[in-house]
Structure formats: C-alpha cells, structure tokens
N, CA, C and O atoms as a Tinker XYZ file with bonds, in Angstrom:
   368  protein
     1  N     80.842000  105.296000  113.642000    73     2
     2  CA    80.727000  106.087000  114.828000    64     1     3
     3  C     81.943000  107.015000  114.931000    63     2     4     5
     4  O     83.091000  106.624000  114.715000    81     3
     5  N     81.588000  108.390000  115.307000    73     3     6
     6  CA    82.639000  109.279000  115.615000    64     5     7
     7  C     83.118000  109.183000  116.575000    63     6     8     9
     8  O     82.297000  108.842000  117.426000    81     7
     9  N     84.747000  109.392000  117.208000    73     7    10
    10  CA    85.694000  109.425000  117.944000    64     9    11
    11  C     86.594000  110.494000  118.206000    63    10    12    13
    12  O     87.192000  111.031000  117.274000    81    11
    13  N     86.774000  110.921000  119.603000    73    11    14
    14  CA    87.612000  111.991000  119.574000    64    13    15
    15  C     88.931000  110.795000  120.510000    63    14    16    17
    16  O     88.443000  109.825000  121.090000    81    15
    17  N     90.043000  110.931000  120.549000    73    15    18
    18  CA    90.972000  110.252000  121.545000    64    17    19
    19  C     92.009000  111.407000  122.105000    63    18    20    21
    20  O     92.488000  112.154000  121.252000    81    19
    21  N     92.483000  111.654000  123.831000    73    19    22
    22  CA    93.244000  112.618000  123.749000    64    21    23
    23  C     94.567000  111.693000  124.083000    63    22    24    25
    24  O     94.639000  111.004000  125.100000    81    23
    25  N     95.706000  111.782000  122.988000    73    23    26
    26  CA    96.823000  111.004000  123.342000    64    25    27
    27  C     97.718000  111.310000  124.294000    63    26    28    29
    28  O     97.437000  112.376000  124.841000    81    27
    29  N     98.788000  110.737000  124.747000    73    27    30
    30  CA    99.275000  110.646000  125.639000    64    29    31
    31  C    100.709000  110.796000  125.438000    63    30    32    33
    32  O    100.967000  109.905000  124.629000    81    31
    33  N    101.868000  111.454000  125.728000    73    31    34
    34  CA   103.656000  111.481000  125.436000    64    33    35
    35  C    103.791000  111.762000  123.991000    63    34    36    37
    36  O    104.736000  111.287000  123.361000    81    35
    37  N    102.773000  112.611000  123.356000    73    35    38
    38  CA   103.389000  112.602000  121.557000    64    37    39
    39  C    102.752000  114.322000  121.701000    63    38    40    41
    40  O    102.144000  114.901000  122.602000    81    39
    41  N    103.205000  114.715000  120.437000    73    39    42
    42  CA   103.161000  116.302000  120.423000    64    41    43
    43  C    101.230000  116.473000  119.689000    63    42    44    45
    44  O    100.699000  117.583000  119.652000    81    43
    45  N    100.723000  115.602000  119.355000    73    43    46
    46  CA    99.334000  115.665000  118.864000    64    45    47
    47  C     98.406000  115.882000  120.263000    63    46    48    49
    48  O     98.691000  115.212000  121.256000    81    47
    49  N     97.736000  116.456000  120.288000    73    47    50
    50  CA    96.965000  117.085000  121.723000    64    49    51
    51  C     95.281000  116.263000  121.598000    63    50    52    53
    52  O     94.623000  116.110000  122.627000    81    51
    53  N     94.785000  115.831000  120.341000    73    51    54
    54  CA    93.812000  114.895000  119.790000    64    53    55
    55  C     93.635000  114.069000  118.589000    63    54    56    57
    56  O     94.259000  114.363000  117.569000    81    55
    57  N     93.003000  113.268000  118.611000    73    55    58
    58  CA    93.330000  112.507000  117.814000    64    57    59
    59  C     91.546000  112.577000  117.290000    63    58    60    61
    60  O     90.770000  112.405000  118.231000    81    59
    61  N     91.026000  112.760000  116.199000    73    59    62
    62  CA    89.681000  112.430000  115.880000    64    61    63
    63  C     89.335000  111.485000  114.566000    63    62    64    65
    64  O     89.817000  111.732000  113.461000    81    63
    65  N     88.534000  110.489000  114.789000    73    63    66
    66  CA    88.427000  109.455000  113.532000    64    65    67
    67  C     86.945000  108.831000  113.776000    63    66    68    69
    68  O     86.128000  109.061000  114.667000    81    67
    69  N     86.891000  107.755000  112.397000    73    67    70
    70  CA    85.835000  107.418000  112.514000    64    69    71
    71  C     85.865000  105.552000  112.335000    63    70    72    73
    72  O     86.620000  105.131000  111.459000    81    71
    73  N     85.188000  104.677000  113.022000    73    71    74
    74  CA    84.927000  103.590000  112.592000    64    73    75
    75  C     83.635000  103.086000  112.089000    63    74    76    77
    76  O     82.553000  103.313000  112.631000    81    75
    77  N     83.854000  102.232000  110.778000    73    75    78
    78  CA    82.683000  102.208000  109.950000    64    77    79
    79  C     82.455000  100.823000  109.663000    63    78    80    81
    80  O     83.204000  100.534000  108.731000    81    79
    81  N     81.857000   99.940000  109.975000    73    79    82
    82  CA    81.973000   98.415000  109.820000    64    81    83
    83  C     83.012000   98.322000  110.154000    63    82    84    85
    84  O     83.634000   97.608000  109.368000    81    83
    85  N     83.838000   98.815000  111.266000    73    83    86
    86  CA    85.307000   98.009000  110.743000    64    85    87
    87  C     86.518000   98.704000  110.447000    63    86    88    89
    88  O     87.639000   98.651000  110.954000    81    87
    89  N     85.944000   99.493000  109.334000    73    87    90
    90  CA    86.956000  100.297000  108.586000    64    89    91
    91  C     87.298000  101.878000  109.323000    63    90    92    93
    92  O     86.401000  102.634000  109.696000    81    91
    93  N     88.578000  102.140000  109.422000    73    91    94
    94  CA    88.838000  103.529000  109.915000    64    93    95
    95  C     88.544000  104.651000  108.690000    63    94    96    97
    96  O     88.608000  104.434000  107.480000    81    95
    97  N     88.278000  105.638000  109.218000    73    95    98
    98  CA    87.545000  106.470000  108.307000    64    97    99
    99  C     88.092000  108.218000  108.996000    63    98   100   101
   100  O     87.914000  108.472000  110.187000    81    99
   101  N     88.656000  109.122000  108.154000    73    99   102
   102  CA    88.027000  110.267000  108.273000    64   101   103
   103  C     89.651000  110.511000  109.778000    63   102   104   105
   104  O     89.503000  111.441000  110.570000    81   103
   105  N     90.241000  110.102000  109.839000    73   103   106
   106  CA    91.509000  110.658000  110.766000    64   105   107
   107  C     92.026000  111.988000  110.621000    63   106   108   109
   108  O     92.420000  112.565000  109.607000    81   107
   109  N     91.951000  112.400000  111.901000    73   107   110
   110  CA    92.629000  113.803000  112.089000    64   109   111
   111  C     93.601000  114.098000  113.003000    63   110   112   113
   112  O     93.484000  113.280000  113.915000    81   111
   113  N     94.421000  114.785000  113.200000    73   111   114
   114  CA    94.969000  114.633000  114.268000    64   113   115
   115  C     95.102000  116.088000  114.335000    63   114   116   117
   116  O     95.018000  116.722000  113.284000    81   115
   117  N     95.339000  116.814000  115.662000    73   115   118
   118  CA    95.547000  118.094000  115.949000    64   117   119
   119  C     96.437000  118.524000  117.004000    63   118   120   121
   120  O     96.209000  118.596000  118.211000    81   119
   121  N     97.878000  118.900000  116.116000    73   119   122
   122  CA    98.696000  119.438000  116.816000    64   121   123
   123  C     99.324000  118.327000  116.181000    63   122   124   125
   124  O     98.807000  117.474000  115.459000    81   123
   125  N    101.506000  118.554000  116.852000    73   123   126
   126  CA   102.319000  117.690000  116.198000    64   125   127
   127  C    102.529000  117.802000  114.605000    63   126   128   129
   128  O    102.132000  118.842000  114.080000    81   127
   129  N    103.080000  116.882000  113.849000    73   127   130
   130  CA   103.637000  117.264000  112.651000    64   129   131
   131  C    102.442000  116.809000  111.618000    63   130   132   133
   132  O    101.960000  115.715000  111.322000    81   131
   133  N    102.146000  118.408000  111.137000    73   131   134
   134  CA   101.161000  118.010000  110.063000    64   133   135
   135  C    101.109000  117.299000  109.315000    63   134   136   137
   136  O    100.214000  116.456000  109.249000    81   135
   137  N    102.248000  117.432000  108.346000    73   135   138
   138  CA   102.580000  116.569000  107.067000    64   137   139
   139  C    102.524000  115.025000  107.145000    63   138   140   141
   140  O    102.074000  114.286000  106.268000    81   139
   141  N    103.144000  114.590000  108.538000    73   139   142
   142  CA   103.264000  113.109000  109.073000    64   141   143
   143  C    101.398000  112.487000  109.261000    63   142   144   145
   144  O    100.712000  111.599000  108.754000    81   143
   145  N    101.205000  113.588000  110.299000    73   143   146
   146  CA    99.798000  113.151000  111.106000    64   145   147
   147  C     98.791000  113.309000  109.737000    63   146   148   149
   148  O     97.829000  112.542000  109.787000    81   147
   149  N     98.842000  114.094000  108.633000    73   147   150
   150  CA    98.220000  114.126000  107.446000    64   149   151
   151  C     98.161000  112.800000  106.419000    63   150   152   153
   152  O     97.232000  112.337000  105.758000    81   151
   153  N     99.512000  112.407000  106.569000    73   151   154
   154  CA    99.730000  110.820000  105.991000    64   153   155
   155  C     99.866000  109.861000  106.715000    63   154   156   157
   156  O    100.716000  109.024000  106.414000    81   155
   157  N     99.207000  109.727000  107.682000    73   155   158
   158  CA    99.069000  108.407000  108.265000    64   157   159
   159  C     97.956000  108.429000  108.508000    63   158   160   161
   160  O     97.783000  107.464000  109.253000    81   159
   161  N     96.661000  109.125000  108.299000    73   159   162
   162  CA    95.252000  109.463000  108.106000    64   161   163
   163  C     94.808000  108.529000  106.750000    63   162   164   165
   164  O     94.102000  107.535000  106.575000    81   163
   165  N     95.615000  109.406000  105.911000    73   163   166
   166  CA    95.313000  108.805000  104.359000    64   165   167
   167  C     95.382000  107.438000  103.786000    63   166   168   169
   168  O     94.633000  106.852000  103.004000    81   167
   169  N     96.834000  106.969000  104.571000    73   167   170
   170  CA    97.266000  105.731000  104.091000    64   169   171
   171  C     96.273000  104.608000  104.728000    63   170   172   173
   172  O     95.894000  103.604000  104.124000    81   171
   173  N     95.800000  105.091000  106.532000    73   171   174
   174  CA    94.762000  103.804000  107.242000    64   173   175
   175  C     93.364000  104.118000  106.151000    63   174   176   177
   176  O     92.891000  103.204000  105.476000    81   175
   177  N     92.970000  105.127000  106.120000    73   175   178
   178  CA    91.979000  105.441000  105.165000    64   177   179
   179  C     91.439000  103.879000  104.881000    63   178   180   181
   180  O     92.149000  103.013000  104.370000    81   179
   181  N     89.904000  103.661000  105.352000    73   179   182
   182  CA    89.315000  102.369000  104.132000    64   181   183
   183  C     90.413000  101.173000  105.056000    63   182   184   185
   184  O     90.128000  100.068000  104.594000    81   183
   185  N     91.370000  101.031000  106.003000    73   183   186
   186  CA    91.644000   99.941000  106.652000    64   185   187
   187  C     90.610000   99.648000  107.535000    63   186   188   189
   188  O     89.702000  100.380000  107.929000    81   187
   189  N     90.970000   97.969000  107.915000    73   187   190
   190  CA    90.278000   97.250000  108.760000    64   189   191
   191  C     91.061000   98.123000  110.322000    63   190   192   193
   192  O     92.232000   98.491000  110.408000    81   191
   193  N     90.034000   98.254000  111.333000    73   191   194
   194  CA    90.861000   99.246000  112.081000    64   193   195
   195  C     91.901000   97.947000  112.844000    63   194   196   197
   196  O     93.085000   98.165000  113.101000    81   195
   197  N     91.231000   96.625000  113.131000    73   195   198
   198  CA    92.497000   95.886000  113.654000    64   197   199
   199  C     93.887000   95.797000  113.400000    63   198   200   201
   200  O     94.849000   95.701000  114.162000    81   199
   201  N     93.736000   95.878000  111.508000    73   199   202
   202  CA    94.657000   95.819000  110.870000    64   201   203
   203  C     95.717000   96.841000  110.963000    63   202   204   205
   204  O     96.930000   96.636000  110.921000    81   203
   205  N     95.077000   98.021000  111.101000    73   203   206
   206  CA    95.520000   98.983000  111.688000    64   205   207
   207  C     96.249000   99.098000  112.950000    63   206   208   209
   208  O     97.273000   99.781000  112.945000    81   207
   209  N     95.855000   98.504000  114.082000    73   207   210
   210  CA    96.270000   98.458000  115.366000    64   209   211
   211  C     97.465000   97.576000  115.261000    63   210   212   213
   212  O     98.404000   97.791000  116.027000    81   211
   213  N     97.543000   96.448000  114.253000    73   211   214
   214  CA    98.343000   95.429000  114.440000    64   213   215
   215  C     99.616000   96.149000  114.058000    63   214   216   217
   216  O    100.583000   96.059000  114.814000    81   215
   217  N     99.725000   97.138000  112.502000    73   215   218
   218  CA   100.740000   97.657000  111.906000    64   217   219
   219  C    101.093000   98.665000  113.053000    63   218   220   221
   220  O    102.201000   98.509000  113.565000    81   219
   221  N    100.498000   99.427000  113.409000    73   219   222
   222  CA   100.904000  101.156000  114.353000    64   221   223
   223  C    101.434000  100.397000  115.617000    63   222   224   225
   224  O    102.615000  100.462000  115.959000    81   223
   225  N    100.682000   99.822000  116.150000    73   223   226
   226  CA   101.236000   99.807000  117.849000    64   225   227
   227  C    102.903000   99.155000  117.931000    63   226   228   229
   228  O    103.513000   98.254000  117.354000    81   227
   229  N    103.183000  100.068000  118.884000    73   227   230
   230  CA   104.650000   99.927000  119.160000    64   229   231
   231  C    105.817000  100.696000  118.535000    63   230   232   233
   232  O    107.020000  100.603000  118.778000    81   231
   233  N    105.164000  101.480000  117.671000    73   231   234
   234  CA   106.196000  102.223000  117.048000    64   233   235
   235  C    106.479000  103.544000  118.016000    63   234   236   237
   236  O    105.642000  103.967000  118.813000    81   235
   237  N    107.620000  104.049000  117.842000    73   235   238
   238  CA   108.000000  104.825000  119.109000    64   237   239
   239  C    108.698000  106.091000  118.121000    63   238   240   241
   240  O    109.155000  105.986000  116.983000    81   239
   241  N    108.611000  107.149000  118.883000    73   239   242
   242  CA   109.433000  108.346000  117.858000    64   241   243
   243  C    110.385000  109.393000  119.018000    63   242   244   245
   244  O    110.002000  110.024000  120.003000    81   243
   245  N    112.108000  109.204000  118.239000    73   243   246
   246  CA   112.884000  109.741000  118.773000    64   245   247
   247  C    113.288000  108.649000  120.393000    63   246   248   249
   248  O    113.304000  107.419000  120.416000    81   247
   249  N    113.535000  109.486000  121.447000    73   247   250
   250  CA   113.395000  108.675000  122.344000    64   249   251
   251  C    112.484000  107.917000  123.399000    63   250   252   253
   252  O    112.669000  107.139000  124.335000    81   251
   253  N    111.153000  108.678000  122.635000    73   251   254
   254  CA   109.698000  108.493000  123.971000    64   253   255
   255  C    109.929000  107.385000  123.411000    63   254   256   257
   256  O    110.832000  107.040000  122.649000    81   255
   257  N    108.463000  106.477000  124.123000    73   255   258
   258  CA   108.186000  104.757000  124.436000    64   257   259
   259  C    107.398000  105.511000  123.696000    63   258   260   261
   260  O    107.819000  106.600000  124.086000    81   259
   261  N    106.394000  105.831000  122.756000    73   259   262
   262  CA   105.046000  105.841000  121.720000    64   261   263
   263  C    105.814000  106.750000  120.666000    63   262   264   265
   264  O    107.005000  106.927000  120.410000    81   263
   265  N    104.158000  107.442000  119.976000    73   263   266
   266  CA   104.534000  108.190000  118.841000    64   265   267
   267  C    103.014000  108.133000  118.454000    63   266   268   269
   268  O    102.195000  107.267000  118.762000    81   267
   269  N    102.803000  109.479000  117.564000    73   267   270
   270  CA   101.268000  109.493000  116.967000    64   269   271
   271  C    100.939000  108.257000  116.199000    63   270   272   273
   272  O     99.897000  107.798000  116.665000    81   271
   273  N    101.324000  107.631000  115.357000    73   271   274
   274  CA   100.775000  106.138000  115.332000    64   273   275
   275  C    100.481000  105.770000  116.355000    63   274   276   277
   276  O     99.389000  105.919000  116.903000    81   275
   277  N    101.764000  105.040000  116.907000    73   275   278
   278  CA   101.014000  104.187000  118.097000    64   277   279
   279  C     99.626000  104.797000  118.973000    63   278   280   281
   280  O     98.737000  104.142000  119.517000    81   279
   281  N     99.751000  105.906000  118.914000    73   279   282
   282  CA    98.438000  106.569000  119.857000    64   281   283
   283  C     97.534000  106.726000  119.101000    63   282   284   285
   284  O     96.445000  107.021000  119.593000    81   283
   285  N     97.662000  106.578000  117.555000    73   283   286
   286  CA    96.235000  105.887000  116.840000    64   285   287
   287  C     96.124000  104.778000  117.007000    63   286   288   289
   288  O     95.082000  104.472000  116.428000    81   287
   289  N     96.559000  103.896000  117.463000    73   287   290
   290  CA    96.754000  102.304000  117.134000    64   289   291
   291  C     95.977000  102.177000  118.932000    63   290   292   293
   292  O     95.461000  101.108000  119.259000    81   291
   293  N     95.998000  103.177000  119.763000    73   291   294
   294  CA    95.859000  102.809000  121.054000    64   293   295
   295  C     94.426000  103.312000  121.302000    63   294   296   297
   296  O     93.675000  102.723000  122.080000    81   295
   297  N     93.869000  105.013000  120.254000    73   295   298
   298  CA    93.094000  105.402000  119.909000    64   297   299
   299  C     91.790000  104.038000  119.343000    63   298   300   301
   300  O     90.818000  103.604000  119.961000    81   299
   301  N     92.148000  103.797000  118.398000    73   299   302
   302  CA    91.520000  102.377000  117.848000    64   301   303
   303  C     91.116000  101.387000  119.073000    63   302   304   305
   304  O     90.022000  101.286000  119.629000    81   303
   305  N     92.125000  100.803000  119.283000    73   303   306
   306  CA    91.822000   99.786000  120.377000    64   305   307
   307  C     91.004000  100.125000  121.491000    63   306   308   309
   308  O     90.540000   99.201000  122.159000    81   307
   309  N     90.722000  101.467000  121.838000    73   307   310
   310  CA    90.019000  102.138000  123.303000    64   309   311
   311  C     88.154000  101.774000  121.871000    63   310   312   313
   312  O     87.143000  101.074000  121.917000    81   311
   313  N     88.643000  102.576000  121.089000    73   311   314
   314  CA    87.216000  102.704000  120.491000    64   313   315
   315  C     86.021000  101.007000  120.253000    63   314   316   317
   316  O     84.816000  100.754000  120.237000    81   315
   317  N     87.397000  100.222000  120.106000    73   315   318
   318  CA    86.783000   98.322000  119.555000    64   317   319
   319  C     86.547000   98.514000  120.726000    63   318   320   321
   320  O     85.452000   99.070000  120.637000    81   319
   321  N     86.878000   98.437000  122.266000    73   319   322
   322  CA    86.741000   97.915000  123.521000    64   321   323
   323  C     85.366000   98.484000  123.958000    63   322   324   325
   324  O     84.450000   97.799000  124.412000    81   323
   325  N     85.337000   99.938000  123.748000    73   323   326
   326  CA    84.437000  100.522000  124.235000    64   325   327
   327  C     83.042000  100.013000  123.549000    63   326   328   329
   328  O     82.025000   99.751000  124.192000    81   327
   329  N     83.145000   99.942000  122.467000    73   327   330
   330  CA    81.616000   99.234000  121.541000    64   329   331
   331  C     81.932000   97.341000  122.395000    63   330   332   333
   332  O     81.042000   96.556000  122.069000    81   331
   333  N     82.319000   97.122000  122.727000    73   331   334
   334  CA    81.543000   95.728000  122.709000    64   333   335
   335  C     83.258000   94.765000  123.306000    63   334   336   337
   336  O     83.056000   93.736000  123.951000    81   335
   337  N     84.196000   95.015000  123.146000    73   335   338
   338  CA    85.546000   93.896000  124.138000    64   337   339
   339  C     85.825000   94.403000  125.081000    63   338   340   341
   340  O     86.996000   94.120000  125.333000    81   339
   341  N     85.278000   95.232000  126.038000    73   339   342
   342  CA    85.959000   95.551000  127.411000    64   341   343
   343  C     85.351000   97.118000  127.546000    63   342   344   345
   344  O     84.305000   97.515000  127.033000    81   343
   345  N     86.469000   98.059000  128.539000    73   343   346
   346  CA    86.091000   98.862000  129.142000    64   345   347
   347  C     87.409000   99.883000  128.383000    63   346   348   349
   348  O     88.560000   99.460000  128.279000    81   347
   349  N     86.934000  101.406000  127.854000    73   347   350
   350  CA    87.844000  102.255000  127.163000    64   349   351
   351  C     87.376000  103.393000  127.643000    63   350   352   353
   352  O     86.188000  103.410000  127.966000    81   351
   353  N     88.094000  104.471000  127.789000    73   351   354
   354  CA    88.255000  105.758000  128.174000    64   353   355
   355  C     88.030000  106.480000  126.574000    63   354   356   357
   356  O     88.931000  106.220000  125.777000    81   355
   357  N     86.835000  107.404000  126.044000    73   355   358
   358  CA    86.880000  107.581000  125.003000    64   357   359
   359  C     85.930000  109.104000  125.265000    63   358   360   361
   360  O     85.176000  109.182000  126.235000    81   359
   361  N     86.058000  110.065000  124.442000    73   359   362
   362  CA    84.996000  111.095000  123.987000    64   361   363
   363  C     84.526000  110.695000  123.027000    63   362   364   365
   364  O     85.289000  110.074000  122.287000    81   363
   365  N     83.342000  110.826000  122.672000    73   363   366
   366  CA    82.718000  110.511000  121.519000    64   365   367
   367  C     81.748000  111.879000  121.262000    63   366   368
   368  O     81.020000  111.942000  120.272000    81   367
C-alpha cells in the first residue's frame, strides 16, 4: 500500500513510501538533504518496516528532538496503526 506522511521539525516537507507484506518499499522524501534522504531510502529498502522503526526512532539531528529518520520511523508506525493497531493520521 502507498503512503504519503507530512513530517514534522525536520527540513523534509513529505515523506512518500510503500509497505509490502511488511517490507518498506519505494521511499522518498521531498525536500531536506538529498544525498542523506536518498540513502536512508535505499538502505530500509526490502526491510521489515518494524525493524525499521526499531533502528530510526529516536535519532535526532543537530539540536531538534527528531530528524528525517526518525520521521520515517514515525511515518511507518502511523502507516502499521492505521491498517489494523490503532488510530494514525496518514494520506494515502
């Protein structure tokens, strides 16, 4: 299923991905640092998205409390909740 997420305190303005059984698929991010938001697409690539959430969340950049990881990692978690553990704020 396709996902758009709009993050929150990081310089990326959206976040778009896909979950596939499971697996994160297909990450984009738009706006913020290409090169970064380009390789952290590639590397979750084919991850379990939990697995994913478990590594990203909490990482913080410079002095904010987040960072485009973590707001994939928060991205993810809205998307599991919304299919079927709770209640998520999501575009799809």
């Amino acid at each position: 299923m396709k996902y758009s997420f709009e993050p929150r305190g990081v310089c990326s303005q959206r976040i778009d991905f896909q979950i596939e059984d499971g697996l994160v698929q297909d990450v984009a991010f738009y706006g913020g640092c290409n090169g970064n938001a380009q390789g952290i697409g590639r590397l979750v690539a084919g991850m379990p998205a939990r697995e994913v959430i478990k590594r990203l969340s909490g990482i913080q950049c410079g002095g904010k409390p987040t960072s485009c990881p973590d707001q994939l990692a928060a991205a993810l978690r809205a998307a599991l909740e919304r299919d079927g553990e709770g209640a998520a704020v999501l575009h799809t």
